[in-house]
PDB file of N, CA, C and O in Angstrom, chain B, residues numbered from 101:
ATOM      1  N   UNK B 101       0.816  -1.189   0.000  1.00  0.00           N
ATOM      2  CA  UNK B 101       0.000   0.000   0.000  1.00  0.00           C
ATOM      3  C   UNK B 101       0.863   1.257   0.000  1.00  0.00           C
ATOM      4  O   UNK B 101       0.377   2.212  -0.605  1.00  0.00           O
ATOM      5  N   UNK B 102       1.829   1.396   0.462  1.00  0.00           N
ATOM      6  CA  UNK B 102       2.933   2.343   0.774  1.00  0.00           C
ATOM      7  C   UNK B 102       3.646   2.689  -0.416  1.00  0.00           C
ATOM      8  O   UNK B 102       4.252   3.751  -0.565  1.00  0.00           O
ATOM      9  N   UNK B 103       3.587   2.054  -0.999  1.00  0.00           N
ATOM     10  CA  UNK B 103       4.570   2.010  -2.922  1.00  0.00           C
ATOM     11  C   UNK B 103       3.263   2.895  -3.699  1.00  0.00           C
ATOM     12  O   UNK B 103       3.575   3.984  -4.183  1.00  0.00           O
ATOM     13  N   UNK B 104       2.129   2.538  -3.794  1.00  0.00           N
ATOM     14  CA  UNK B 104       1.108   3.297  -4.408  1.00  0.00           C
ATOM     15  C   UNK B 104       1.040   4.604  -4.180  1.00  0.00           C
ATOM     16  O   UNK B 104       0.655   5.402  -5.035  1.00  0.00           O
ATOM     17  N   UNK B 105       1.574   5.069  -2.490  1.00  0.00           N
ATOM     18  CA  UNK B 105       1.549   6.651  -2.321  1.00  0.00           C
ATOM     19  C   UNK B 105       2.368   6.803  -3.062  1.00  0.00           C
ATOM     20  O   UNK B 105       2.128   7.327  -4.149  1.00  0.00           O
ATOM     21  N   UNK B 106       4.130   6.216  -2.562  1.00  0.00           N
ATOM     22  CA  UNK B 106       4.890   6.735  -2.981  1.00  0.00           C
ATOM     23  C   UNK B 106       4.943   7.286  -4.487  1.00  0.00           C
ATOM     24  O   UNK B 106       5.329   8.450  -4.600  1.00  0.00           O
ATOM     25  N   UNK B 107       4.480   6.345  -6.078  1.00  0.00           N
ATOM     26  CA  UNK B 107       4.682   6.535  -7.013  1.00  0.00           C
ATOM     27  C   UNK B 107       3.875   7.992  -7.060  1.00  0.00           C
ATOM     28  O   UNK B 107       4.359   8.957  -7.652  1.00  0.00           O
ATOM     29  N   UNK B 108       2.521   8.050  -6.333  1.00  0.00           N
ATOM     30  CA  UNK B 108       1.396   9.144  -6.633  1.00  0.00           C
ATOM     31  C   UNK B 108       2.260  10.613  -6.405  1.00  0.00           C
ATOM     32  O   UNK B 108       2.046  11.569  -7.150  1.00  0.00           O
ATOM     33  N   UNK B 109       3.472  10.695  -5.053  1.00  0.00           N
ATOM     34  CA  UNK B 109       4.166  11.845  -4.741  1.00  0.00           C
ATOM     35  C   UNK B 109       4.874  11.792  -5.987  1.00  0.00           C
ATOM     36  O   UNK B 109       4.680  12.783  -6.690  1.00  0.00           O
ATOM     37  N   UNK B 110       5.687  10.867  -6.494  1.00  0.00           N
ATOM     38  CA  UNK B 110       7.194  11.152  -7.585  1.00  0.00           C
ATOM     39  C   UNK B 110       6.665  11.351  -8.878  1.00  0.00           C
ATOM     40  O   UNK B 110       7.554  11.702  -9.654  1.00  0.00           O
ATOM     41  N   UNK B 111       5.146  11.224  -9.593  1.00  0.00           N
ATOM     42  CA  UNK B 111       4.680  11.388 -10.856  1.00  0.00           C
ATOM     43  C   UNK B 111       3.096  12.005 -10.802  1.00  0.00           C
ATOM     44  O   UNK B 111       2.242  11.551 -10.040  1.00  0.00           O
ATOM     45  N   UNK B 112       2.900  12.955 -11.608  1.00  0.00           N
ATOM     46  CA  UNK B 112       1.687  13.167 -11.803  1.00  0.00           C
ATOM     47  C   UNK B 112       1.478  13.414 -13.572  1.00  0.00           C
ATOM     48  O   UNK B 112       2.324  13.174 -14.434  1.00  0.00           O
ATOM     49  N   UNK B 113      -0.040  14.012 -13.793  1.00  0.00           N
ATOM     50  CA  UNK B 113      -0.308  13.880 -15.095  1.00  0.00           C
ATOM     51  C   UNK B 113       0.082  15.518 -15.802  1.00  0.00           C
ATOM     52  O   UNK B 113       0.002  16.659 -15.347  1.00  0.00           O
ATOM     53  N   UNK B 114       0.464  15.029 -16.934  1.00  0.00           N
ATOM     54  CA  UNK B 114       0.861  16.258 -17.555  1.00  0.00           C
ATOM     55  C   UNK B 114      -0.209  17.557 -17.801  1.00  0.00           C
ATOM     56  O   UNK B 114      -0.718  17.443 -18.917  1.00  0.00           O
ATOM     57  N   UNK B 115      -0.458  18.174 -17.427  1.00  0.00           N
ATOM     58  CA  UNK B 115      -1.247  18.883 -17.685  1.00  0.00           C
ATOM     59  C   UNK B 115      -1.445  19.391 -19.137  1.00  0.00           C
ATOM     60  O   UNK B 115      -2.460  20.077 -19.021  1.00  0.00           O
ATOM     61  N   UNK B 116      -1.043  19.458 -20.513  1.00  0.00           N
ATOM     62  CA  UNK B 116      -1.316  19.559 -21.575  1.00  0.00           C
ATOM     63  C   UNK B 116      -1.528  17.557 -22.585  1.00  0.00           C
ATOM     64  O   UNK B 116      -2.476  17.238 -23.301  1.00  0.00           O
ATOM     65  N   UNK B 117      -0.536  16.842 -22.299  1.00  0.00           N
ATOM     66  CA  UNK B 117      -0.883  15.797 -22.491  1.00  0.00           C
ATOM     67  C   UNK B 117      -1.615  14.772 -21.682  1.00  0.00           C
ATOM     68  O   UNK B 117      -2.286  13.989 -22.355  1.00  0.00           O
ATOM     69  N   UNK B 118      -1.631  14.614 -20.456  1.00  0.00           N
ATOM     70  CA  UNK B 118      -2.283  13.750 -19.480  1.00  0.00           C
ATOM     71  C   UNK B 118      -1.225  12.540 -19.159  1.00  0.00           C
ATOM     72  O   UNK B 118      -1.426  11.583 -18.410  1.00  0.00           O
ATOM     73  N   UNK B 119      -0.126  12.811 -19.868  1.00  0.00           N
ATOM     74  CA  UNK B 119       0.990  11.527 -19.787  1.00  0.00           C
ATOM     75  C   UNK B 119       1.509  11.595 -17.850  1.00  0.00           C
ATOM     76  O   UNK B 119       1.723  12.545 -17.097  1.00  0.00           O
ATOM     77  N   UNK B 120       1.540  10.129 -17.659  1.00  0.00           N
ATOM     78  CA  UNK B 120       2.781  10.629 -16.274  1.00  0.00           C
ATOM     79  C   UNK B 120       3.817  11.186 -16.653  1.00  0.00           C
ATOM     80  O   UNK B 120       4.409  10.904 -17.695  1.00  0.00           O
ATOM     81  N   UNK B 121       4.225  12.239 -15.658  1.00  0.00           N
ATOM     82  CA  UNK B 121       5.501  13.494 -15.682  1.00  0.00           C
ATOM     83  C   UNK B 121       6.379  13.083 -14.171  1.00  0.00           C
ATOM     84  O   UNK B 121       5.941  12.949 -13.028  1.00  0.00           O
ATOM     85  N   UNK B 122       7.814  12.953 -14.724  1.00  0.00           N
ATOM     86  CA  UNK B 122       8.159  12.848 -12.967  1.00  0.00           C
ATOM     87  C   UNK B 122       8.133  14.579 -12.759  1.00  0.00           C
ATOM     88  O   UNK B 122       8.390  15.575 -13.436  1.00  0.00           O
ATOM     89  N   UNK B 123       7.564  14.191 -11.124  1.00  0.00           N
ATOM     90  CA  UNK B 123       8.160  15.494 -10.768  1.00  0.00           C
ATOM     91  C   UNK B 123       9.414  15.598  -9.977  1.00  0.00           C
ATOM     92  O   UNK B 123       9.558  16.815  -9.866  1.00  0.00           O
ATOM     93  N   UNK B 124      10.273  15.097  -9.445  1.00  0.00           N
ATOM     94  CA  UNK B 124      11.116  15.088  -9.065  1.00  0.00           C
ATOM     95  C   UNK B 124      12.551  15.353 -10.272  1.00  0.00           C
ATOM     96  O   UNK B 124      12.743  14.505 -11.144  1.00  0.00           O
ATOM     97  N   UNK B 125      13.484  16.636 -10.163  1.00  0.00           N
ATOM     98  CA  UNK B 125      14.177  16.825 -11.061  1.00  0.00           C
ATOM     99  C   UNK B 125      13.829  16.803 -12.668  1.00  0.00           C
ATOM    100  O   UNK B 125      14.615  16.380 -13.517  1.00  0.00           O
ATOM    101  N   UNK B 126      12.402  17.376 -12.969  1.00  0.00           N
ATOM    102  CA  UNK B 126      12.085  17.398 -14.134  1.00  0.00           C
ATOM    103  C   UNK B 126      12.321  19.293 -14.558  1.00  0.00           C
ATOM    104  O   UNK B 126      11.285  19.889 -14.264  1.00  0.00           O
ATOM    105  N   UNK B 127      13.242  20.101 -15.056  1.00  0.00           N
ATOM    106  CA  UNK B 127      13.405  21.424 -15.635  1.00  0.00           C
ATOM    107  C   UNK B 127      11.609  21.724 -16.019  1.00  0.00           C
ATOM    108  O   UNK B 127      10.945  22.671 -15.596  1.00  0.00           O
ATOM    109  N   UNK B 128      11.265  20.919 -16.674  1.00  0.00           N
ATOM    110  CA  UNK B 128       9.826  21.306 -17.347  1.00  0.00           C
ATOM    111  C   UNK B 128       8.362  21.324 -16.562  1.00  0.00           C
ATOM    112  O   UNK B 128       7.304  21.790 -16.985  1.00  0.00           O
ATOM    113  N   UNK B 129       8.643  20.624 -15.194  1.00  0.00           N
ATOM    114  CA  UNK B 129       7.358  20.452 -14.228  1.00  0.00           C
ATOM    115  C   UNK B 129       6.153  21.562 -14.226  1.00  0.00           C
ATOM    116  O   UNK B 129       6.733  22.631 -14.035  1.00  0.00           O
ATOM    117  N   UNK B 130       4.964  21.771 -14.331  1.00  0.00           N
ATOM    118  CA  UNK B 130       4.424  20.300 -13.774  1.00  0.00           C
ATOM    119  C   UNK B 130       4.420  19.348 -15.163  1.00  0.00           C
ATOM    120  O   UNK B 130       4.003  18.201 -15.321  1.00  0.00           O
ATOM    121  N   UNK B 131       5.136  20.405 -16.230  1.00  0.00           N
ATOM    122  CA  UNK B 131       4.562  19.254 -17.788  1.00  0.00           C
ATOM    123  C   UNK B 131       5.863  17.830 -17.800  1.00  0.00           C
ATOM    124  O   UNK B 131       6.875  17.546 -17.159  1.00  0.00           O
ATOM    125  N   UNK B 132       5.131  17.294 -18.851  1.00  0.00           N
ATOM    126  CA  UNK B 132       6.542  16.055 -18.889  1.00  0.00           C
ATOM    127  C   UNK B 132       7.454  16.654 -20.007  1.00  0.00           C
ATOM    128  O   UNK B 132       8.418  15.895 -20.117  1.00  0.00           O
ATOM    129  N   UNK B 133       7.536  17.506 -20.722  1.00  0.00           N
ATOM    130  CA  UNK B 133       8.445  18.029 -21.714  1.00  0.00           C
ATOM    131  C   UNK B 133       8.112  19.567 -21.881  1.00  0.00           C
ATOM    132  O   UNK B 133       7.246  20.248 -21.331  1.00  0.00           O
ATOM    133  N   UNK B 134       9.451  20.023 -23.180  1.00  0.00           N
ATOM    134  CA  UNK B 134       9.754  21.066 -23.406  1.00  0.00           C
ATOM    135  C   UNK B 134       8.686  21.622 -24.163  1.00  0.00           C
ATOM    136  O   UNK B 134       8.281  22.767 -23.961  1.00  0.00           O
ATOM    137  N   UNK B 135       8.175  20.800 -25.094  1.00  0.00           N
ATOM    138  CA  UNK B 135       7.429  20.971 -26.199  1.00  0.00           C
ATOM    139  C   UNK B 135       5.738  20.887 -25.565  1.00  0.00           C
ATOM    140  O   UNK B 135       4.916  21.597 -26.144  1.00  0.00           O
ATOM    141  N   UNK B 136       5.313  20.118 -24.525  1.00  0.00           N
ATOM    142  CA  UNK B 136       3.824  20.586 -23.972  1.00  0.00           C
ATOM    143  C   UNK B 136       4.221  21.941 -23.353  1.00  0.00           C
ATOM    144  O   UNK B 136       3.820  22.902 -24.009  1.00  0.00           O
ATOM    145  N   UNK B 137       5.046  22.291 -22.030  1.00  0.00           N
ATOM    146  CA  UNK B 137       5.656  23.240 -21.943  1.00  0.00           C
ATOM    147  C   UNK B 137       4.986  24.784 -22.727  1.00  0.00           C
ATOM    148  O   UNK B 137       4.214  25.673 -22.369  1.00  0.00           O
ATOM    149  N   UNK B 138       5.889  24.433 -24.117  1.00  0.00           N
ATOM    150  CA  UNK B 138       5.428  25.483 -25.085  1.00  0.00           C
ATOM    151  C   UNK B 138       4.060  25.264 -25.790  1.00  0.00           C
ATOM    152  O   UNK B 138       3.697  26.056 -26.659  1.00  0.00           O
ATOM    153  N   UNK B 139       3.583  24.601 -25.565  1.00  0.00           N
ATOM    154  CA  UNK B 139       1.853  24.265 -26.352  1.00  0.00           C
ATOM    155  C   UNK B 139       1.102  24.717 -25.104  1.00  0.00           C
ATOM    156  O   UNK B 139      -0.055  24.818 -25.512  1.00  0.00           O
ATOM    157  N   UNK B 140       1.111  25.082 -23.666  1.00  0.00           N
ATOM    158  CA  UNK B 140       0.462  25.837 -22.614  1.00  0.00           C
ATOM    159  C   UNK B 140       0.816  27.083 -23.287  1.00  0.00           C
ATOM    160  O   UNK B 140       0.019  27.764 -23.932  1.00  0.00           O
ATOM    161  N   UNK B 141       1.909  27.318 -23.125  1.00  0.00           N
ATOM    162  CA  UNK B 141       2.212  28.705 -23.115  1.00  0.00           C
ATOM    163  C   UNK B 141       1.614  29.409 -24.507  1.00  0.00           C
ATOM    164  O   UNK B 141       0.792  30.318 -24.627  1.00  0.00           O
ATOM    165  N   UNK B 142       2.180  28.811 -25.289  1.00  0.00           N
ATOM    166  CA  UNK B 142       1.164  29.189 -26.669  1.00  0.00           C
ATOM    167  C   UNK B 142      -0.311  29.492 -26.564  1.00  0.00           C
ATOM    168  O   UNK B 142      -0.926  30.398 -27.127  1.00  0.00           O
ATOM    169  N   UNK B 143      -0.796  28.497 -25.678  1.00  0.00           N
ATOM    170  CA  UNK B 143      -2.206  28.880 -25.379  1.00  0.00           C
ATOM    171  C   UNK B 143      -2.228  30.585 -24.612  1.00  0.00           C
ATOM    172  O   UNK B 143      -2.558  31.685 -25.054  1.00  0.00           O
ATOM    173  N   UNK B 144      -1.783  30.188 -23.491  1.00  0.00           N
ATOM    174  CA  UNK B 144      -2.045  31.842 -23.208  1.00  0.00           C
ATOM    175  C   UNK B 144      -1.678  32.606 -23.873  1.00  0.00           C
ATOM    176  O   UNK B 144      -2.203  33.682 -23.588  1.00  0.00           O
ATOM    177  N   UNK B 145      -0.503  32.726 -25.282  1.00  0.00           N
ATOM    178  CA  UNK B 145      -0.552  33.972 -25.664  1.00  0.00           C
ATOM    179  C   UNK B 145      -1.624  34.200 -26.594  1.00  0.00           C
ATOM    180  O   UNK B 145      -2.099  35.334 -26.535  1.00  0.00           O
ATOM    181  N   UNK B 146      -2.162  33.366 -27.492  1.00  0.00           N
ATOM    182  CA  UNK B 146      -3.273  33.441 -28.440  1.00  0.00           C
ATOM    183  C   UNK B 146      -4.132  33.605 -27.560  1.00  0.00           C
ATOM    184  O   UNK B 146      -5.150  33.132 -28.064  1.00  0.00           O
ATOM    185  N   UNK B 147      -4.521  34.183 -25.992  1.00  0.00           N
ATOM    186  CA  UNK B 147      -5.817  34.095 -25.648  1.00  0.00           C
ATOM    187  C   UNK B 147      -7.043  32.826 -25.252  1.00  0.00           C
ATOM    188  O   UNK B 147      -8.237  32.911 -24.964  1.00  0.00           O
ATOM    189  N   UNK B 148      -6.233  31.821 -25.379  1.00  0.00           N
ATOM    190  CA  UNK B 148      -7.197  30.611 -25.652  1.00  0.00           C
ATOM    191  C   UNK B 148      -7.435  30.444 -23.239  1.00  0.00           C
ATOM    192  O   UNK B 148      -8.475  30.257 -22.607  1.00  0.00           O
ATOM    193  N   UNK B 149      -6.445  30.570 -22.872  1.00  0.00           N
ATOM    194  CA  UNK B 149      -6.701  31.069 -21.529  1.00  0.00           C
ATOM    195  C   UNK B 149      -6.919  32.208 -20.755  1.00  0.00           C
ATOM    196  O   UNK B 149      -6.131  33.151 -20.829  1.00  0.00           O
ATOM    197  N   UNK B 150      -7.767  32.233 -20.115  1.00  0.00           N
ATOM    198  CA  UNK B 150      -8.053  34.006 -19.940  1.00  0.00           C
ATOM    199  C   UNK B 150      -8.233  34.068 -17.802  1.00  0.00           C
ATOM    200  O   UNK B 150      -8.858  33.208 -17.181  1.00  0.00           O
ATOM    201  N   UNK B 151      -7.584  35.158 -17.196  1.00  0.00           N
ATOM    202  CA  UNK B 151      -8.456  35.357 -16.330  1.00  0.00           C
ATOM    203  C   UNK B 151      -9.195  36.251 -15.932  1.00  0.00           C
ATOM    204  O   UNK B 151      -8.965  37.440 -16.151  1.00  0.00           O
ATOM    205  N   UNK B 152     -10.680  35.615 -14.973  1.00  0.00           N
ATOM    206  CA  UNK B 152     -11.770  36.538 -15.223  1.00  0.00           C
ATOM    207  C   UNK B 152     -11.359  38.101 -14.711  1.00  0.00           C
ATOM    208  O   UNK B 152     -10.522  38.399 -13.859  1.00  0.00           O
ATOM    209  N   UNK B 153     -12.181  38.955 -15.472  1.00  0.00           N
ATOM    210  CA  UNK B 153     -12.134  40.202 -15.147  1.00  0.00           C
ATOM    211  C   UNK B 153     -12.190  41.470 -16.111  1.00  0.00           C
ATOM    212  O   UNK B 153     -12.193  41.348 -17.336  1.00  0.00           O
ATOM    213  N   UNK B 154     -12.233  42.620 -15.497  1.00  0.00           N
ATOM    214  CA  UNK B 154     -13.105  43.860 -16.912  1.00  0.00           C
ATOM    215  C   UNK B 154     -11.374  43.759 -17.478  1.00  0.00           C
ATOM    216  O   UNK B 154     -10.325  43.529 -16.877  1.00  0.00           O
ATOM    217  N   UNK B 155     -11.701  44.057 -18.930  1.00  0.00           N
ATOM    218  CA  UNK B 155     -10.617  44.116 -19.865  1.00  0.00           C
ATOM    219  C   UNK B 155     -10.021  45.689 -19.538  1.00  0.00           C
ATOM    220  O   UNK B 155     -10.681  46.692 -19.265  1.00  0.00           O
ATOM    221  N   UNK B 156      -8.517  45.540 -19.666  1.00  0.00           N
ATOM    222  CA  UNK B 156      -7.796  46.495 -19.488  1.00  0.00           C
ATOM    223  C   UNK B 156      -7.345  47.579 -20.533  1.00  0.00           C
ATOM    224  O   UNK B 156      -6.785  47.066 -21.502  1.00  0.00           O
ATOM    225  N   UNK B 157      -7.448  48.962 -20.582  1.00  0.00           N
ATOM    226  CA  UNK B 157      -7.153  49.531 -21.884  1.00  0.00           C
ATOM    227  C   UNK B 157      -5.859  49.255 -22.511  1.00  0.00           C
ATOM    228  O   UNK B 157      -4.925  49.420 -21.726  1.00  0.00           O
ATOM    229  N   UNK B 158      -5.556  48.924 -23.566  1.00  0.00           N
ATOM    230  CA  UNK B 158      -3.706  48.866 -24.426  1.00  0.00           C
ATOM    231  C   UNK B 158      -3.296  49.873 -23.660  1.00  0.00           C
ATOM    232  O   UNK B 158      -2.799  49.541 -22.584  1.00  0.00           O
ATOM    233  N   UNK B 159      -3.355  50.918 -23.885  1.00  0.00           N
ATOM    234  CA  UNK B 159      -2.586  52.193 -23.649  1.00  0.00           C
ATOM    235  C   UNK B 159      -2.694  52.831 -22.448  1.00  0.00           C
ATOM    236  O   UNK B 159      -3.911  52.896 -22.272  1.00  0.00           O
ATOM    237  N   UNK B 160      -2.117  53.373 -21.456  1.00  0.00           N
ATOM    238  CA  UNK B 160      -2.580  53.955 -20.488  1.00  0.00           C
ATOM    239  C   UNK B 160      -3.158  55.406 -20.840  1.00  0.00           C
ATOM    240  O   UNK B 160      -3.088  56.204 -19.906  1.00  0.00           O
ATOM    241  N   UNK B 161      -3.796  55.949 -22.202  1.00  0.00           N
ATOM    242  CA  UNK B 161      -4.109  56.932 -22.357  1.00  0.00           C
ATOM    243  C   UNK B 161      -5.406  56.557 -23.185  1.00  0.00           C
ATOM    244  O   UNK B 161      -5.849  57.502 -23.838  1.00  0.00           O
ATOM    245  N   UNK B 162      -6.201  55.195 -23.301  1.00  0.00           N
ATOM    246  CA  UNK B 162      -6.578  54.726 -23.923  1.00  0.00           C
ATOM    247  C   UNK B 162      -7.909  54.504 -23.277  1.00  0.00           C
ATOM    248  O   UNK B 162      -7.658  54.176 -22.117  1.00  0.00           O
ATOM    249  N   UNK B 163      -8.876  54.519 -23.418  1.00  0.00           N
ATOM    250  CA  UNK B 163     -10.264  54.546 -23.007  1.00  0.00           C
ATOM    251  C   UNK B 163     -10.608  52.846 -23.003  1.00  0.00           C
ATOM    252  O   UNK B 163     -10.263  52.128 -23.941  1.00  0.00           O
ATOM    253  N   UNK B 164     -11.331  52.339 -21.811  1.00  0.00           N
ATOM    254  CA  UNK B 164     -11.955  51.127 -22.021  1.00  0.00           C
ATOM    255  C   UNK B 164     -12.957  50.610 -22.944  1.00  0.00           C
ATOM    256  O   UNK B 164     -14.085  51.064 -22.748  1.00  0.00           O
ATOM    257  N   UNK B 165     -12.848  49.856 -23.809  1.00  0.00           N
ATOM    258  CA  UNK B 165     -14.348  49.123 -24.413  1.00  0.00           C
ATOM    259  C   UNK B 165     -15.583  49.592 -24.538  1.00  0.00           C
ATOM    260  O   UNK B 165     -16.201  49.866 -25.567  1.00  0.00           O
ATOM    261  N   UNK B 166     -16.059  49.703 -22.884  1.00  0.00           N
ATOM    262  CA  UNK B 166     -17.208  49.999 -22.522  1.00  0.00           C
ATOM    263  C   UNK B 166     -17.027  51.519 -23.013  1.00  0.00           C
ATOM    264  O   UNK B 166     -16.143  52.375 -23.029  1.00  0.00           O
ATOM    265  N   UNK B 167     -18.714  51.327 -23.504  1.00  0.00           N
ATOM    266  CA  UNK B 167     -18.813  53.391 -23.465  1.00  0.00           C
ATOM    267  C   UNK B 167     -20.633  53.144 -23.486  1.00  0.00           C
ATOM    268  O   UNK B 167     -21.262  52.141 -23.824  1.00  0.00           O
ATOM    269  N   UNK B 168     -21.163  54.571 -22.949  1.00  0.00           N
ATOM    270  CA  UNK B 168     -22.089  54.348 -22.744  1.00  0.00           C
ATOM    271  C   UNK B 168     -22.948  55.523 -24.083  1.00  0.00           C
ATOM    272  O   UNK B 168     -22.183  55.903 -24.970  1.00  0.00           O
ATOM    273  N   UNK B 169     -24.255  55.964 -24.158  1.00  0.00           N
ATOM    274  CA  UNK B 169     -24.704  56.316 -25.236  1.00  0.00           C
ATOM    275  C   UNK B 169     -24.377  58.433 -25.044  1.00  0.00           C
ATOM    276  O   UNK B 169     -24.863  59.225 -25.851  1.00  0.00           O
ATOM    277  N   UNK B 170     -23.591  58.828 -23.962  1.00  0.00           N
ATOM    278  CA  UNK B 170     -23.170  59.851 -24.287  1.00  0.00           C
ATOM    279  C   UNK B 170     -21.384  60.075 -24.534  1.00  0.00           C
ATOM    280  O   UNK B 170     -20.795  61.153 -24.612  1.00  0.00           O
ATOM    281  N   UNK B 171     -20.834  58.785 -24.614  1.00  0.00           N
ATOM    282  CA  UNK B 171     -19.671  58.846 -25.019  1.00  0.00           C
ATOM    283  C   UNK B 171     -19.295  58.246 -26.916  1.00  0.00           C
ATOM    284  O   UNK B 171     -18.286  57.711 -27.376  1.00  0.00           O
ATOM    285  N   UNK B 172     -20.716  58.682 -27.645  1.00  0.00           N
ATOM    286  CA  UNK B 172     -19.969  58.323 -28.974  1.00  0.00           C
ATOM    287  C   UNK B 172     -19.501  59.525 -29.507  1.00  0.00           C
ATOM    288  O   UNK B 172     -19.707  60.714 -29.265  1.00  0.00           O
ATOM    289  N   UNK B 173     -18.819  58.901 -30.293  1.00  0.00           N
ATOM    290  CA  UNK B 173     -17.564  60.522 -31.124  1.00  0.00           C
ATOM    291  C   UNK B 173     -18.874  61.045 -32.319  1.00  0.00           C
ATOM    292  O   UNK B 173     -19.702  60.354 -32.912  1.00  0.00           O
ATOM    293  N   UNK B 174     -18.656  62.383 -32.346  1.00  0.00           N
ATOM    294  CA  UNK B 174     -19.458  62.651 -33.498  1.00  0.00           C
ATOM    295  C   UNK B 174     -18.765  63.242 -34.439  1.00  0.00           C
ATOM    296  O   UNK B 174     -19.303  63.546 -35.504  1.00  0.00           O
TER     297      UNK B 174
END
């Protein structure tokens, strides 16, 4: 019963593939490689992960999204 913890502490699942990953001395943790690694990260930059909350303007001189019906340009 004691070997079953143990393997559960030294490996878990990759979070982009689902493969076991050691975690012990793995550079790439929690993934099992370089290349899921970069297929997360890819995700967040295309947006495909988001966290919740009002969107931020680009610019700090830059007006939010939202506008209401006395802020259109004429």
């Amino acid at each position: 019963m004691r070997c079953g913890r143990r393997v559960a502490q030294e490996f878990m699942k990759c979070p982009t593939c689902g493969k076991p990953s050691e975690w012990k001395d793995n550079p790439f943790r929690p993934f099992c490689s370089e290349r899921c690694q970069l297929v997360d990260l890819g995700k967040w930059v295309e947006g495909e992960y988001r966290v919740p909350g009002e969107p931020l303007p680009r610019e700090p001189n830059e007006r939010a999204a939202v506008q209401d019906d006395h802020d259109q340009e004429i």
